[in-house]
C-alpha positions as CSV (number, residue, x, y, z in Angstrom):
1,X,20.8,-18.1,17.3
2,X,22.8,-15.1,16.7
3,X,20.5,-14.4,13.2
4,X,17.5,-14.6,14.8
5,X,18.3,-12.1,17.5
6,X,19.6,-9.9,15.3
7,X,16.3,-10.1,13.5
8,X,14.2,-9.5,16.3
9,X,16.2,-6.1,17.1
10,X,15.5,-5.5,13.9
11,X,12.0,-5.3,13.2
12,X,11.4,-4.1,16.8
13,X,13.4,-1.1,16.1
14,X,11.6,-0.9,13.2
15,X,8.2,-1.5,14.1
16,X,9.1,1.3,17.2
17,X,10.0,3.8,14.4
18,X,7.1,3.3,12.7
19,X,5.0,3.6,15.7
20,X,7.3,6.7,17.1
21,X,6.9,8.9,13.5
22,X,5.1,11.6,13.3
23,X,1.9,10.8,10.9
24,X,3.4,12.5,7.8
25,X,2.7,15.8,6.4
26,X,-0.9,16.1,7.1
27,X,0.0,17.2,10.2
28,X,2.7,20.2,9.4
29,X,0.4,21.5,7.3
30,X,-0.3,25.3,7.3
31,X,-3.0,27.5,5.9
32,X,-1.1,30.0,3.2
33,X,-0.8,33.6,3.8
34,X,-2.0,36.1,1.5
35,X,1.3,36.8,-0.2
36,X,2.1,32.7,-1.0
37,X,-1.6,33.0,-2.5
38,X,-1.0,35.8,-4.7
39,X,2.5,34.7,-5.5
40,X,1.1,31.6,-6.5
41,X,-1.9,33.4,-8.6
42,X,0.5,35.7,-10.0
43,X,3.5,33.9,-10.7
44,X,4.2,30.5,-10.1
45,X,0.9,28.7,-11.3
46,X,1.0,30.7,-15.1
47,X,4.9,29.4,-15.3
48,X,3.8,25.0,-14.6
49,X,0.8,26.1,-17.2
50,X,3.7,27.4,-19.8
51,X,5.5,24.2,-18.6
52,X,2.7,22.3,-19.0
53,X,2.3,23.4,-22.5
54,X,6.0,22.4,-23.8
55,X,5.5,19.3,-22.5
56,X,2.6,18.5,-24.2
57,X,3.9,20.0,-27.7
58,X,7.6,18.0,-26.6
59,X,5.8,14.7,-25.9
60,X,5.0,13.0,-29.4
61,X,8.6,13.9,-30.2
62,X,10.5,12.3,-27.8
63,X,7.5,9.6,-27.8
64,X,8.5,8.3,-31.1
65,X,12.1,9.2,-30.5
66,X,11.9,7.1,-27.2
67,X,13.0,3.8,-28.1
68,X,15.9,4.8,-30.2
69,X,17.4,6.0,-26.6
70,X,16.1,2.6,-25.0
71,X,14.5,5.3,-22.1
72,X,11.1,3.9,-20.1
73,X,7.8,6.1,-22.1
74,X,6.2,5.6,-18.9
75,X,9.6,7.8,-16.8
76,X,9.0,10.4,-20.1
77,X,4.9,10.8,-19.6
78,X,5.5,11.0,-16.1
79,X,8.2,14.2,-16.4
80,X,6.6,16.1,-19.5
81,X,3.0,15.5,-18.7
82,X,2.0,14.0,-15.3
83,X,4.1,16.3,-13.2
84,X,3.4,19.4,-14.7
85,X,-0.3,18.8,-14.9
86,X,0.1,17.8,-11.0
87,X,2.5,21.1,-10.4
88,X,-0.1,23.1,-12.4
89,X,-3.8,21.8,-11.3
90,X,-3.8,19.1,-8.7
91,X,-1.4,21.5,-6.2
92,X,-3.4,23.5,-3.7
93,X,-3.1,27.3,-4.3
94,X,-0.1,28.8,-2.0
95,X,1.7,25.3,-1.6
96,X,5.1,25.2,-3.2
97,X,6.0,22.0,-3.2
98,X,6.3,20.0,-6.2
């Protein structure tokens, strides 16, 4: 009886955090400034596009070098191409957070 009590407390604690959370970062959202947009023009963006690049170049290599190294090809696309592309393109300009 003990078990199932402890389960109950449980998933109502957890159901009550669920319910309590804020709704994520949709909310805290906040319109850039001009400086984070230039600095993001400027700077930051042309970096994840030089990124971007090396991993492209770096990609077959350490594709067909993967399985010597038993590493997952799907944890290597994801770091040298998905991310930057993400970092580079998909971000919204003067958001940092990648």
């Amino acid at each position: 009886i003990r078990r199932a009590l402890m389960k109950k407390i449980l998933f109502s604690l957890i159901l009550a955090a669920a319910l309590l959370a804020p709704a994520g970062a949709a909310y805290a959202q906040k319109s850039p400034n001009l400086g984070e947009v230039v600095l993001d023009i400027a700077i930051v963006r042309p970096f994840y596009y030089v990124i971007m690049a090396g991993g492209a170049v770096l990609y077959p290599f350490a594709w067909v070098l993967d399985p010597l190294f038993r590493d997952d090809p799907e944890l290597l696309k994801e770091e040298l191409l998905t991310r930057p592309y993400n970092c580079a393109i998909e971000r919204p300009i003067g958001t940092f957070d990648c």
